[in-house]
Residue frames as qw, qx, qy, qz and C-alpha x, y, z in Angstrom:
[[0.463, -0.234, 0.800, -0.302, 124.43, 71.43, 37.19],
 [0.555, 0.148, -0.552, -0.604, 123.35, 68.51, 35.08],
 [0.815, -0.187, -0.267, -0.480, 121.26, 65.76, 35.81],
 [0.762, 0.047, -0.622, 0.175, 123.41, 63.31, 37.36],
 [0.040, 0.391, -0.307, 0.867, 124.17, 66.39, 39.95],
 [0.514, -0.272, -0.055, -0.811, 120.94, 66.91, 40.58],
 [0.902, -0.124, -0.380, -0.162, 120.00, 63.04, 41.58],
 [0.585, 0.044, -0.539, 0.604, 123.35, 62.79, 43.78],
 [0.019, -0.385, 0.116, -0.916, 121.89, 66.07, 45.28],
 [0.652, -0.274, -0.451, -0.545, 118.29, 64.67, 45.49],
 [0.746, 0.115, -0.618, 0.219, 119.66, 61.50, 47.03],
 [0.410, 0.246, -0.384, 0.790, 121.84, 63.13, 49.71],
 [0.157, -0.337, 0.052, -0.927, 118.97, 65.40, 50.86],
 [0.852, -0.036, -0.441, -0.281, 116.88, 62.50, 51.11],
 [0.674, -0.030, -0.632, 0.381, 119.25, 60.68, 53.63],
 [0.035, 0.094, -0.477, 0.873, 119.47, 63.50, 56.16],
 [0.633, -0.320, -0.114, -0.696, 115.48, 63.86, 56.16],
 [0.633, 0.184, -0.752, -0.005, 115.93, 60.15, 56.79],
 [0.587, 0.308, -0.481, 0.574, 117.60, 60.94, 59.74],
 [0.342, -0.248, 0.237, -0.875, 115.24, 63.69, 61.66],
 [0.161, 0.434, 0.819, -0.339, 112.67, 62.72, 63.77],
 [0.087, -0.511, -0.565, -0.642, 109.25, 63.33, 61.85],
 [0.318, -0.636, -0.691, -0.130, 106.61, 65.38, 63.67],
 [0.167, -0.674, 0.270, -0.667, 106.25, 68.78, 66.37],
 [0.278, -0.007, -0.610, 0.742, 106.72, 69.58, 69.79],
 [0.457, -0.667, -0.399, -0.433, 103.11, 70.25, 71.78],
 [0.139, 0.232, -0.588, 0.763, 102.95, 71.98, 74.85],
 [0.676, -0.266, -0.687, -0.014, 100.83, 70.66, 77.78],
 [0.054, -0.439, 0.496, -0.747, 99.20, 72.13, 80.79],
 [0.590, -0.470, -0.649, 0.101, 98.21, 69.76, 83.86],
 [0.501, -0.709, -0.410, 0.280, 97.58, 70.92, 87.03],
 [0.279, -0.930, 0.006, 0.238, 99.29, 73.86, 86.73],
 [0.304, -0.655, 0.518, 0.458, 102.71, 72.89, 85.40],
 [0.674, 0.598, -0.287, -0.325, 103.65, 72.97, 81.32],
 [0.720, -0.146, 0.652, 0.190, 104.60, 69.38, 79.90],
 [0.463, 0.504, -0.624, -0.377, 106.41, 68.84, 76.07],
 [0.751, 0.061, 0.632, 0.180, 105.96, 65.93, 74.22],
 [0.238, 0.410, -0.458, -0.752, 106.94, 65.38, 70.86],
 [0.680, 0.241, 0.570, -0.393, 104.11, 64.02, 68.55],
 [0.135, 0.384, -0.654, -0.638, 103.88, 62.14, 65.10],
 [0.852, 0.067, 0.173, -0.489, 102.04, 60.16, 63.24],
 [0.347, -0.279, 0.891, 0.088, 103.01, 56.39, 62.80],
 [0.092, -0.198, -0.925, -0.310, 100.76, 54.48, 60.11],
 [0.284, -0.444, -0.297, -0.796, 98.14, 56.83, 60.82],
 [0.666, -0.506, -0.482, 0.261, 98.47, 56.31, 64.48],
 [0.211, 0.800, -0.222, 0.516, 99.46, 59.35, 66.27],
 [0.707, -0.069, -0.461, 0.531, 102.62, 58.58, 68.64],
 [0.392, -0.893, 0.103, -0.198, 103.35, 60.76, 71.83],
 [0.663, -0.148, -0.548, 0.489, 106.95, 60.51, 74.13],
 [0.462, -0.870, -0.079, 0.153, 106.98, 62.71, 76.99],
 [0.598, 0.483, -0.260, 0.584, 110.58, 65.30, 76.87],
 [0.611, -0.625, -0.344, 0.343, 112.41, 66.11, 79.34],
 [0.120, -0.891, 0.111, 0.423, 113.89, 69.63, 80.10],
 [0.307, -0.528, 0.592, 0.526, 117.46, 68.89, 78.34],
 [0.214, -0.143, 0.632, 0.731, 115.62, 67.52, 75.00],
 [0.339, 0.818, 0.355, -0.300, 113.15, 69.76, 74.48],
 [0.347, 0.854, -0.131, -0.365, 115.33, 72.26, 72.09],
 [0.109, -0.404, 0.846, 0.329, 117.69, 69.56, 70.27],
 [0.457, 0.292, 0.802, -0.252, 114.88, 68.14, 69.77],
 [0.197, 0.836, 0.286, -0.426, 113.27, 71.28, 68.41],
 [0.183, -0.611, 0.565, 0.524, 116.24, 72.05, 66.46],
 [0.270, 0.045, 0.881, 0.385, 116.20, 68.32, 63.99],
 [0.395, 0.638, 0.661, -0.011, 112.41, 69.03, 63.32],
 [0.154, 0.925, 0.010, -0.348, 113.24, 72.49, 61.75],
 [0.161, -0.425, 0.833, 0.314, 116.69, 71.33, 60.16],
 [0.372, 0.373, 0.827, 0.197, 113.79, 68.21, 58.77],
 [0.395, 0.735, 0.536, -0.122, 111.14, 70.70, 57.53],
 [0.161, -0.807, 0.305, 0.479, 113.94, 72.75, 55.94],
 [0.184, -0.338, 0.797, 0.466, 115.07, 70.21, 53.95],
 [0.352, 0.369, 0.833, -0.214, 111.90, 68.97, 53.06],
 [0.215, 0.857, 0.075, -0.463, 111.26, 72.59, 51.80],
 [0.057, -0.658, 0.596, 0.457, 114.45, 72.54, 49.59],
 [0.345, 0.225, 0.840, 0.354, 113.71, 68.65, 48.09]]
């Protein structure tokens, strides 16, 4: 693979990260019942959103798919 490869590769890998949502999934007990949010930091602010049932694990999915690629750049 020569260099130009490698940069088109780079590049590419780079866009999809792009793409993920940054940050984890925390789990939350109130009164009894477990709550997901997903958290990140924002300009060294750390963000919260509250998930509901259906995107908890699509959710779960991009951030692993992000720290994958992350691994690979």
């Amino acid at each position: 693979m020569d260099k130009q490869d490698q940069l088109r590769q780079i590049a590419e890998i780079t866009a999809q990260i792009g793409g993920l949502p940054k940050g984890y999934i925390s789990k939350k007990q109130i009164n009894g019942k477990v709550y997901y949010y997903h958290q990140w930091s924002q300009s060294g602010v750390k963000q919260s959103r509250y998930l509901r049932d259906g995107e908890i694990e699509p959710l779960a999915e991009q951030i692993e798919q992000r720290k994958a690629l992350q691994a690979k750049l």
